[in-house]
C-alpha positions in Angstrom: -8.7 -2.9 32.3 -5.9 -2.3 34.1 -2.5 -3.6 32.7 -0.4 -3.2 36.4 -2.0 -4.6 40.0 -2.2 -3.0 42.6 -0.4 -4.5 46.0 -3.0 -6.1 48.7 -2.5 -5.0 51.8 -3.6 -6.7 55.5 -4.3 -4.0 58.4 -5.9 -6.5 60.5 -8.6 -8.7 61.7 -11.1 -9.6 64.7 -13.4 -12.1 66.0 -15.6 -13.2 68.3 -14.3 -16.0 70.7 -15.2 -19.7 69.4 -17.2 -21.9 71.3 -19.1 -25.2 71.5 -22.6 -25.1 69.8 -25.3 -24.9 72.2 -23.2 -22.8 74.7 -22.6 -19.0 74.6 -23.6 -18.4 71.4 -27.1 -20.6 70.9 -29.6 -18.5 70.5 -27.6 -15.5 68.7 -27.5 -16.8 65.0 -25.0 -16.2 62.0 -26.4 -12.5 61.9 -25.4 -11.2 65.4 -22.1 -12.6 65.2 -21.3 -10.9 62.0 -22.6 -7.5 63.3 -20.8 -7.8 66.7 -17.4 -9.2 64.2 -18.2 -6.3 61.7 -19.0 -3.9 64.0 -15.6 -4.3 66.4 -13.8 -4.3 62.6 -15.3 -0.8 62.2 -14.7 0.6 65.3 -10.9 -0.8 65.5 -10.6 1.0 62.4 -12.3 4.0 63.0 -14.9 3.0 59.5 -18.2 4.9 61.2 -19.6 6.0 57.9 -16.9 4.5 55.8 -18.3 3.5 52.1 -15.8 0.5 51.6 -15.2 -0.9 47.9 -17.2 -4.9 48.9 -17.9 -6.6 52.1 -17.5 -10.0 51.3 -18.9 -12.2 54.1 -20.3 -16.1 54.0 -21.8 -18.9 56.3 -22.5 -22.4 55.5 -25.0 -23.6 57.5 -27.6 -21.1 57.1 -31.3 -20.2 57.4 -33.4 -19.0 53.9 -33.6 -15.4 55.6 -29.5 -15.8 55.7 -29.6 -15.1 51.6 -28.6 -12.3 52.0 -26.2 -11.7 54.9 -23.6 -10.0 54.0 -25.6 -6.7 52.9 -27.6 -7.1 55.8 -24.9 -7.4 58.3 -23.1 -4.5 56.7 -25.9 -2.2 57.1 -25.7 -3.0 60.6 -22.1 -2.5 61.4 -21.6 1.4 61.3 -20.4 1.7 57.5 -21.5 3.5 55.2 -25.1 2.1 53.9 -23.5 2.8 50.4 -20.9 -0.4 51.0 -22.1 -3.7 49.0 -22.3 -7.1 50.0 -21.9 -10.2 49.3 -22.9 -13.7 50.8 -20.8 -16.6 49.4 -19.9 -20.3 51.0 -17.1 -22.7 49.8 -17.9 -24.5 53.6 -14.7 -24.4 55.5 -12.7 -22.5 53.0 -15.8 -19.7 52.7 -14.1 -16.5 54.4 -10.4 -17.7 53.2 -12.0 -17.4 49.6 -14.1 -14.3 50.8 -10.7 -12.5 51.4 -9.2 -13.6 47.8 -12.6 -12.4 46.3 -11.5 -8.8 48.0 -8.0 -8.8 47.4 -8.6 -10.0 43.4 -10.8 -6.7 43.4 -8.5 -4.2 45.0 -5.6 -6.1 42.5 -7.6 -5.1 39.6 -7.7 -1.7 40.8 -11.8 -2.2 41.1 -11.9 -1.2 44.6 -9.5 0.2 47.4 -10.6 -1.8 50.7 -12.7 -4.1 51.7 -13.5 -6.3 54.6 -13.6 -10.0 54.3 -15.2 -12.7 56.7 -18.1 -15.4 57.4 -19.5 -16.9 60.5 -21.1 -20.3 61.0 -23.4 -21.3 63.6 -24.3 -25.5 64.6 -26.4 -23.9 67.2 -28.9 -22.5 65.3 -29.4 -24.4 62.5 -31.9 -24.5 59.9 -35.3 -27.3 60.5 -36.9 -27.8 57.7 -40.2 -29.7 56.2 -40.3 -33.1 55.3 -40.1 -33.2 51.6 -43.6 -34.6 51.8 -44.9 -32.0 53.8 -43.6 -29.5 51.8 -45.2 -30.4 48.8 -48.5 -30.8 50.7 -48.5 -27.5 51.7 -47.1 -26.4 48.2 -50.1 -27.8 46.8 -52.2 -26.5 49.6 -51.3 -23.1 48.1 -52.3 -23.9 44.7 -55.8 -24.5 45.3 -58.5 -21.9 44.9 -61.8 -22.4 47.1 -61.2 -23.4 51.0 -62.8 -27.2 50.3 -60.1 -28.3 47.6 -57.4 -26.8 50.3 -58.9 -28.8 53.1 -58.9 -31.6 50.6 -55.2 -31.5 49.3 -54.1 -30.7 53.0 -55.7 -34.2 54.3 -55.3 -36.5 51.1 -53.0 -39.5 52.0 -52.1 -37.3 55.0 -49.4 -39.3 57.6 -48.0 -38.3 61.3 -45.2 -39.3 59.5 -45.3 -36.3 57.4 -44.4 -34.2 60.2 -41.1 -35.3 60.8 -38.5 -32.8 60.3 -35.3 -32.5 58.6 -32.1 -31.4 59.7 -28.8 -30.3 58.1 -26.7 -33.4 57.3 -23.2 -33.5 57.6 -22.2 -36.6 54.8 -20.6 -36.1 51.7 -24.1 -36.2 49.3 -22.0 -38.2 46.6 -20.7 -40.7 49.1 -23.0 -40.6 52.2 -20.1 -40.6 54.4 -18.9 -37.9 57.1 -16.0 -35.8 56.9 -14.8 -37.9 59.4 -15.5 -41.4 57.9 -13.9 -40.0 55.0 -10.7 -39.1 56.9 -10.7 -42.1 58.9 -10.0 -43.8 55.2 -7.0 -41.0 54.6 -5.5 -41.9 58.1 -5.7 -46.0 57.3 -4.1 -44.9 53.6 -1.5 -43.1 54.1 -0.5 -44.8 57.8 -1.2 -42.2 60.2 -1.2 -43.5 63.8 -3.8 -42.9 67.0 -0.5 -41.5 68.9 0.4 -39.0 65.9 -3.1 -37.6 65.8 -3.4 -37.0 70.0 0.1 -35.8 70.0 -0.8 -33.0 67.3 -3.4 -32.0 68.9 -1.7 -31.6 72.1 0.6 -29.4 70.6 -2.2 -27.4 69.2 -3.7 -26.6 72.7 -0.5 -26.1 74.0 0.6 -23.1 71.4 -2.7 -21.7 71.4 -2.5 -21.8 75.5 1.0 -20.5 75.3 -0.2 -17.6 72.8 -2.9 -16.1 75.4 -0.4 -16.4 78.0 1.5 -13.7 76.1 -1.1 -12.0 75.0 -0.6 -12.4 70.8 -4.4 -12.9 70.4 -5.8 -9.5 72.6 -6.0 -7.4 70.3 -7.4 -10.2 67.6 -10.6 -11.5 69.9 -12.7 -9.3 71.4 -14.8 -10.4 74.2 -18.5 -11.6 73.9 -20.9 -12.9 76.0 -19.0 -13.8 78.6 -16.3 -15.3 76.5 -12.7 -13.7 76.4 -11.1 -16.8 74.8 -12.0 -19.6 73.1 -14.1 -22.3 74.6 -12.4 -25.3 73.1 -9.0 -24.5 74.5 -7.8 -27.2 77.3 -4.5 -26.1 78.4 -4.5 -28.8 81.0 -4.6 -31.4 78.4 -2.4 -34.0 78.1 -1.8 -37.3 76.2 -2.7 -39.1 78.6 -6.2 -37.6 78.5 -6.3 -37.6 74.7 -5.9 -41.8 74.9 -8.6 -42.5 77.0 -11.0 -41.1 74.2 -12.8 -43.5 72.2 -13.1 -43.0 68.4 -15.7 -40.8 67.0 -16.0 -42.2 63.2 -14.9 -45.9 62.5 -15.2 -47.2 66.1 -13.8 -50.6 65.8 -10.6 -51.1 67.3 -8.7 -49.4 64.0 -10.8 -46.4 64.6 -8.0 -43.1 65.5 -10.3 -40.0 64.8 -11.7 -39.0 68.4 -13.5 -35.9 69.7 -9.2 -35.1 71.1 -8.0 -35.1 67.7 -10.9 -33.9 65.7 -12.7 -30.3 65.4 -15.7 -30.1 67.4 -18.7 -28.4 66.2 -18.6 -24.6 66.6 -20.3 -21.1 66.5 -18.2 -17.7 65.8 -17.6 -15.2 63.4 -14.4 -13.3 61.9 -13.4 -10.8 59.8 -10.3 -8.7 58.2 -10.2 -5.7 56.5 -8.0 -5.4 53.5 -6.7 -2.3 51.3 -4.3 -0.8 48.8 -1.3 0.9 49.5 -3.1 4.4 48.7 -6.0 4.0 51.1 -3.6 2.9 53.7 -1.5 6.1 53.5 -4.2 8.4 53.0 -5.8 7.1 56.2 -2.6 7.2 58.1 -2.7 2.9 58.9 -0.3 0.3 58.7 -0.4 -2.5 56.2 0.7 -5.8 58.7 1.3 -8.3 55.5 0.3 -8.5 51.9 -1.5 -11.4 50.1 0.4 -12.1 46.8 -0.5 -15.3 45.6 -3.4 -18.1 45.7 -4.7 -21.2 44.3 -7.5 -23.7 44.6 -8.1 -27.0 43.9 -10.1 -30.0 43.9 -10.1 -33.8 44.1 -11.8 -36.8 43.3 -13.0 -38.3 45.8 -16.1 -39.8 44.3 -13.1 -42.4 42.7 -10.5 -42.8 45.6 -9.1 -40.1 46.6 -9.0 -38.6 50.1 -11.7 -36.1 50.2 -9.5 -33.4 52.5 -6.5 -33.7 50.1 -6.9 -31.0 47.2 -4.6 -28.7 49.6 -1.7 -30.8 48.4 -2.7 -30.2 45.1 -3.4 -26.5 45.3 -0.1 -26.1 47.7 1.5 -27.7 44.3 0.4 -25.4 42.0 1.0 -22.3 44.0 4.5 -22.9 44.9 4.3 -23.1 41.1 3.2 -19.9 40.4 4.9 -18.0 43.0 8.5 -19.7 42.1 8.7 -20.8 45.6 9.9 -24.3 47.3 7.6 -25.7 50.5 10.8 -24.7 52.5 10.5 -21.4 51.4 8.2 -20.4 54.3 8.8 -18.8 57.9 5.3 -20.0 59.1 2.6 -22.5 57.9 -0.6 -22.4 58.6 -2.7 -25.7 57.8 -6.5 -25.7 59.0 -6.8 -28.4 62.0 -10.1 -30.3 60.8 -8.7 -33.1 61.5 -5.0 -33.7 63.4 -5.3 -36.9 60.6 -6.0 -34.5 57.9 -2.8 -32.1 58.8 -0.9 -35.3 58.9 -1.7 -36.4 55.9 -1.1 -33.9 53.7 2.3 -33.1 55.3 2.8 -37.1 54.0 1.6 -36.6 50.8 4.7 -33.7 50.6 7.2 -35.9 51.5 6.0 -39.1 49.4 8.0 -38.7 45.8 5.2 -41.4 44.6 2.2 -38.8 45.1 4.2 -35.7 44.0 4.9 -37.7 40.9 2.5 -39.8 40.6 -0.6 -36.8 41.7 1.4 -33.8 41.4 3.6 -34.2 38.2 6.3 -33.6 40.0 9.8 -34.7 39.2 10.5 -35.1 43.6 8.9 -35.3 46.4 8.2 -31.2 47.5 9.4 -32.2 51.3 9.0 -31.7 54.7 8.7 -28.8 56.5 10.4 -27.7 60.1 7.5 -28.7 62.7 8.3 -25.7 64.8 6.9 -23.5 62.1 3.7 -24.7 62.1 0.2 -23.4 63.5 2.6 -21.6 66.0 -0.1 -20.1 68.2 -2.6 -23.0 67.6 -4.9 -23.9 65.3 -8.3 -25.2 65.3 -8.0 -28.2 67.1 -7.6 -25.9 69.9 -9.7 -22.9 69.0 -12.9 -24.1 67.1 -13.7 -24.2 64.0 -17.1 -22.3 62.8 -16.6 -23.5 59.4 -17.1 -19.7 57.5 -15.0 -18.3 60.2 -11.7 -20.2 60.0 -10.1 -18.8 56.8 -9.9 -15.3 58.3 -8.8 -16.1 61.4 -5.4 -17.6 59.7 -5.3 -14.3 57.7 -5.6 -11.9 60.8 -3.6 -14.2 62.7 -0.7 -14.6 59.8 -0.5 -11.0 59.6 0.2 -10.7 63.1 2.7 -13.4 62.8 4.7 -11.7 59.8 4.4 -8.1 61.7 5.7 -9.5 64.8 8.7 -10.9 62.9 9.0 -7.8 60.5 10.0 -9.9 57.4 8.7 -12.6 55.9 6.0 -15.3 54.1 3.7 -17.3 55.8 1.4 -20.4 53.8 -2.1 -20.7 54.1 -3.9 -24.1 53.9 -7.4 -24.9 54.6 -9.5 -28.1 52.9 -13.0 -28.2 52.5 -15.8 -30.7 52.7 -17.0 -31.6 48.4 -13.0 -32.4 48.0 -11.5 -29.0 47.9 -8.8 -27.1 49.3 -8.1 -23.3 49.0 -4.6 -21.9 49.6 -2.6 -18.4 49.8 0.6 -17.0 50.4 1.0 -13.7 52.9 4.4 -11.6 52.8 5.9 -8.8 54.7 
């Protein structure tokens, strides 16, 4: 094993547009969206015939023929068939982790590039048997002459059998929704309606103002129709925002609405990351380096909020990298809920929870609001849950290239109570 690593380099990244399920994107699948990602990623790169070290790409919500999607994306995209793959999901913190998985590789000195990414679909999502059904036929299978098939098929048979199932989106240890769960987090930690609508604002606002000046051309590629992303109001306004009713708890304490809360999405994206010596030898530019990560989980079985194990793994990276929460030109938090961004920038400033949760002697602080999700986040752009990590990671790059110095923080949760986290640097 190697006793040095190796430096991880970003060149870049690309995706699709975002949009609301059941529009542009409906009948396309995870599949298409990760060749038309992939296949941009080659071509941007010039990669025809490329054999790259990994292609690490995930969805979560996927069908059975999904299993393997990666590899079979890959040997659609113009690389070399040679290039592995692999399929992974850690639901909204999938292609964030996909691009650690890559980087930890090109550390060790395993491999010199590879391309990270995932795409999620709400569109096309997997219907499945009743569990009763499925065991009928199951059995079905198992008999050997026609008449004991035609028997098992039509014992105890009911219409009611027929019913299907569809993905659920609760919590399977609680039974509650991402967003019942963050409803709780908003009540806890005092996070008001007006905070939540005016983050969101803000959101569509930089992400509105970033088009305008072009930062995102040469990061979304157009598709379908689609040049931009189709959650992005730029004639929003509070206003609108409070006429909203709430979406989760929707008694008069309710504050999660469809304004401040991620609606359901289909897209794709992808970055392609490499060591110094591919980079020169291929005559590229690294944009920013990925230097340090953490994860992190919480319980929230027992109490705690299930989108808070970012403020854990934030904890322990600042830990690792010797750095403060200050310490940061940009921060980029994952939007899943404006209540969820909110709260964990609370949980920072509170010197009960960083002593109490964090062990930590003070409270690790605030941060300056103008650095945060300056283009945007995905309040405004979408969130296709396997999509979302590399999106930050193309779009930090940018960020840190268009400053020419630098270190930017990455911050995504996860539905299961987990949050996955990374520093970039230039």
């Amino acid at each position: 094993m190697p006793t040095t690593t190796q430096r991880v380099a970003v060149l870049g990244g690309v995706r699709i547009p975002f949009c609301r399920n059941n529009t542009a994107y409906a009948d396309i699948g995870n599949f298409g969206m990760a060749v038309k990602t992939l296949g941009t990623l080659v071509e941007k790169f010039n990669l025809h015939g490329e054999e790259l070290g990994e292609v690490a790409f995930g969805a979560v919500i996927k069908h059975a023929s999904d299993w393997n999607l990666a590899r079979e994306a890959t040997l659609s995209s113009g690389l070399s068939p040679l290039t592995p793959g692999i399929t992974t999901a850690r639901a909204c913190g999938t292609s964030l982790d996909n691009a650690l998985i890559i980087a930890n590789k090109i550390a060790a000195g395993q491999i010199e590039a590879g391309i990270a990414g995932g795409a999620d679909t709400t569109s096309d999502v997997p219907i499945v048997y009743s569990r009763a059904l499925q065991q009928r036929l199951l059995n079905v299978n198992r008999q050997k002459t026609a008449l004991d098939k035609f028997k098992a098929a039509v014992r105890g048979f009911s219409v009611r059998d027929l019913k299907p199932g569809f993905p659920g989106v609760a919590e399977p240890r609680t039974g509650m929704s991402m967003g019942d769960h963050c409803e709780l987090m908003a009540k806890q930690w005092k996070i008001p309606r007006e905070a939540q609508d005016q983050l969101a604002l803000e959101s569509h606002q930089k992400a509105a103002a970033a088009y305008a000046r072009g930062f995102f051309k040469d990061l979304v590629v157009p598709f379908r129709g689609l040049d931009r992303d189709g959650f992005l109001r730029a004639d929003t306004s509070l206003e609108k925002l409070a006429t909203l009713k709430p979406a989760f708890d929707k008694s008069p304490s309710g504050t999660l609405t469809a304004g401040n809360s991620t609606g359901l999405s289909d897209g794709a994206s992808a970055v392609l990351l490499a060591s110094d010596a591919w980079v020169a030898a291929r005559g590229l530019k690294a944009r920013a380096y990925i230097t340090h990560a953490r994860v992190a989980a919480v319980d929230f079985v027992h109490g705690e909020g299930l989108l808070m194990a970012p403020t854990v793994a934030v904890s322990r990276l600042l830990d690792a990298a010797g750095l403060t929460l200050q310490d940061f030109d940009f921060y980029e938090i994952h939007e899943a809920f404006a209540a969820q961004v909110l709260c964990t920038l609370r949980a920072w400033e509170s010197a009960e929870y960083c002593k109490n949760r964090l062990g930590k002697d003070a409270a690790l602080g605030s941060i300056d609001p103008a650095k945060l999700n300056v283009n945007g986040s995905s309040l405004a752009l979408g969130h296709p849950f396997a999509a979302t990590g590399t999106r930050i990671v193309a779009t930090l790059a940018k960020l840190l290239e268009e400053k020419g110095s630098g270190r930017g923080l990455i911050s995504i949760c996860t539905a299961g109570g987990m949050g996955v986290t990374a520093i970039m640097e230039r």
